[in-house]
N, C-alpha and C positions, 0 to 999 in steps of 0.2 A: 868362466869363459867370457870373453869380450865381444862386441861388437863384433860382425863382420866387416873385412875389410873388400870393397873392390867387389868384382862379377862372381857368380856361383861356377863352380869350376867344371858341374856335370847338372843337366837341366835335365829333366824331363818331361815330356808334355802326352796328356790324352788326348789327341785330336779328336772332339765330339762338335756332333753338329753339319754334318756332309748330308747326310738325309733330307735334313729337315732344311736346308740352305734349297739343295734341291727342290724340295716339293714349295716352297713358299716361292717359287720363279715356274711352278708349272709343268717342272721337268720328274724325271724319273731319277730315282733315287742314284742311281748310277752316274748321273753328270757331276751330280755333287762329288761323289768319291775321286772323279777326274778332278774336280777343280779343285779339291783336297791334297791330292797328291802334285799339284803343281807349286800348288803353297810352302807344302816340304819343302822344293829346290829354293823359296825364297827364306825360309827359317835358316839350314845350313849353312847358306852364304853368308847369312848376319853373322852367325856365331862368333867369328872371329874377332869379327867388330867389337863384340863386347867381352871380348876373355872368355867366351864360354868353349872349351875344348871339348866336352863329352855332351852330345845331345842324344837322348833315345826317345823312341816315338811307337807309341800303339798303335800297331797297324791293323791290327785282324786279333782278338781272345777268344778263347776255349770257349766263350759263351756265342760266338759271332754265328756257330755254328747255325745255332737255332731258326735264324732268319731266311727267308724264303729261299729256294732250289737258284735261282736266278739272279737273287742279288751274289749271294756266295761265290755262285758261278763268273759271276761277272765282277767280283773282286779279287777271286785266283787271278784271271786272264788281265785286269789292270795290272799286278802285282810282279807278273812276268813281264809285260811292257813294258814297265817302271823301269824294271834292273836295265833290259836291253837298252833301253832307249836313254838313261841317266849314267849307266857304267861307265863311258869315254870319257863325261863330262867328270864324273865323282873321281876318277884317278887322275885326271889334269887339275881340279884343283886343292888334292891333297887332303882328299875325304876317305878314311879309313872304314871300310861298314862291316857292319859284324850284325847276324841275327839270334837271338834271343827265343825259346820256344820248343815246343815240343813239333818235330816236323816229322814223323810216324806218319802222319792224316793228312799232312800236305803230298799233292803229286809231284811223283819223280822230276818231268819237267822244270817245275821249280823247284822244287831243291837242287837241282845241279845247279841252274841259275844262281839260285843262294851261293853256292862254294866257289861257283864260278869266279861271282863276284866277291866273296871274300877273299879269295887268291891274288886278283886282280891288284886289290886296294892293299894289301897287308902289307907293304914298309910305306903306307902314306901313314902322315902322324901330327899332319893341320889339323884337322877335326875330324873326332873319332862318330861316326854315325850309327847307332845300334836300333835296329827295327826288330820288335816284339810282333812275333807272325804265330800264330798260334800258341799263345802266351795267355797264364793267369799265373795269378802270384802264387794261391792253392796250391795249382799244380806242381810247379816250379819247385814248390819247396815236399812235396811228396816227390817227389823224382829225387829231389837232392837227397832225402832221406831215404828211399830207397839204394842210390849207388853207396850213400855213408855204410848202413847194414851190410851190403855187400862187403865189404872193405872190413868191417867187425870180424863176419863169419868167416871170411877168407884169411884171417889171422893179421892182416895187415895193419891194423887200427884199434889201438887199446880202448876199448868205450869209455874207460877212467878218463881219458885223457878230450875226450870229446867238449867239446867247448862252442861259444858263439863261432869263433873266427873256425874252427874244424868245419861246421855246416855250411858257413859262406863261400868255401871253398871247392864249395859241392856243387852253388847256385850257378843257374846260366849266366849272371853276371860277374863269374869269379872274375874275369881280367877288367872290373869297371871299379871306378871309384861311388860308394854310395853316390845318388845325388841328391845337391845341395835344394833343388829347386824344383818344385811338380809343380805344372801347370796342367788347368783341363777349361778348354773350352764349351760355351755354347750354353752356359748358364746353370750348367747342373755344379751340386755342389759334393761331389762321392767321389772314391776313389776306383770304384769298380775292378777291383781284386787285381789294380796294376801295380808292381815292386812291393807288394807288402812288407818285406823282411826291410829292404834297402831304405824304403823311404820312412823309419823309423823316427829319423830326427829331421827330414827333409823338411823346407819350408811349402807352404802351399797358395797358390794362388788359381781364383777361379774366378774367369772372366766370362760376361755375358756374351763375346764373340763368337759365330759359329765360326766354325776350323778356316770356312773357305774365305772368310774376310779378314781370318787374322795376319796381318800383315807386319813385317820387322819392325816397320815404327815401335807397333802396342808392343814385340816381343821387346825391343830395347828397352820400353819404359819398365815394364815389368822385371828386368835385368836389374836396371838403377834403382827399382824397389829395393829388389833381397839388399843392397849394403846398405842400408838404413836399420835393418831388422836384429835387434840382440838375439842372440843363438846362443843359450847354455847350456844345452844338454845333460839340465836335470840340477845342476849346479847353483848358485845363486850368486850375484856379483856383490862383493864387499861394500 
């Protein structure tokens, strides 16, 4: 396998670091997650700029739960503003969104939201925008293997025949292309149970930025990184 050539064609990024951006300005933890989520509307727009057609984004995992009644609370209620407030704009300029996740635990409210706005955006095809809202990679892939079983038992699905590409077509990401590029802010360096399965051969970069300073500048450089990087996929170059 050679060289990459040119932009990663699906990025994905952890945005870590909204808290702690927060508390080190004095504020509660919640201003952070606002001035996180305005950052999003500057990543998407770059996309284009640099070839990147598929960007997805951790917005809320399976483990977020855990954190105080209040924070929780108050990143539902962001999460619903977001769509309301970003929908007009995400279909004028050809931002396709699609979410990723088990949404059982999310309320009704937003999830109609969610459909709402998948409806909305579904023949945009500028940039595809996939937010992980109650998402771990774990789970994802016990749900996938749960509907597979299904599909066995129900006589539908020979288990002989079951394969890598059989399970992926299980995962909430079946309509994405792996992606080429995970990025995670704010200095940690783990992948925190996001796209396990997908981001098998993905390249990784982890920058000290928390979320809410990372600005399209650093994302473009970080773009112009991955084509410098050999990608063999286990292969070795002659």
């Amino acid at each position: 396998m050679s060289k990459s050539q040119g932009s990663p064609q699906h990025v994905a990024v952890i945005m870590d670091g909204n808290g702690r951006w927060a508390e080190a300005r004095g504020k509660p933890r919640l201003f952070g997650h606002h001035a996180g989520a305005k950052r999003v509307r500057e990543i998407v727009r770059a996309c284009p700029d640099h070839g990147v057609k598929y960007l997805t984004i951790f917005a809320f995992s399976t483990e977020n739960w855990r954190r105080t009644q209040a924070e929780v609370a108050g990143l539902m209620g962001l999460f619903r503003r977001y769509i309301q407030r970003e929908a007009r704009d995400l279909l004028a300029e050809g931002v396709r969104v699609r979410f990723i996740g088990d949404r059982r635990k999310l309320d009704e409210k937003l999830v109609r939201l969610m459909d709402e706005l998948e409806l909305l955006t579904s023949k945009n095809d500028r940039v595809h925008l996939t937010i992980a809202l109650n998402y771990g990679g774990r789970d994802e892939v016990a749900r996938a293997t749960k509907r597979l079983s299904h599909e066995v038992a129900a006589g539908r699905l020979d288990p002989s025949r079951v394969d890598e590409t059989t399970l992926a077509s299980f995962l909430d990401t079946c309509f994405l292309p792996d992606p080429d590029l995970v990025i995670r802010t704010s200095g940690e360096a783990r992948i925190s149970n996001f796209l396990l399965w997908q981001s098998a051969y993905a390249e990784y970069e982890f920058c000290d930025t928390l979320w809410p300073d990372f600005r399209a500048e650093e994302f473009a450089s970080i773009v112009a990184r991955f084509g410098s990087r050999e990608r063999r996929f286990g292969a070795v170059t002659a």
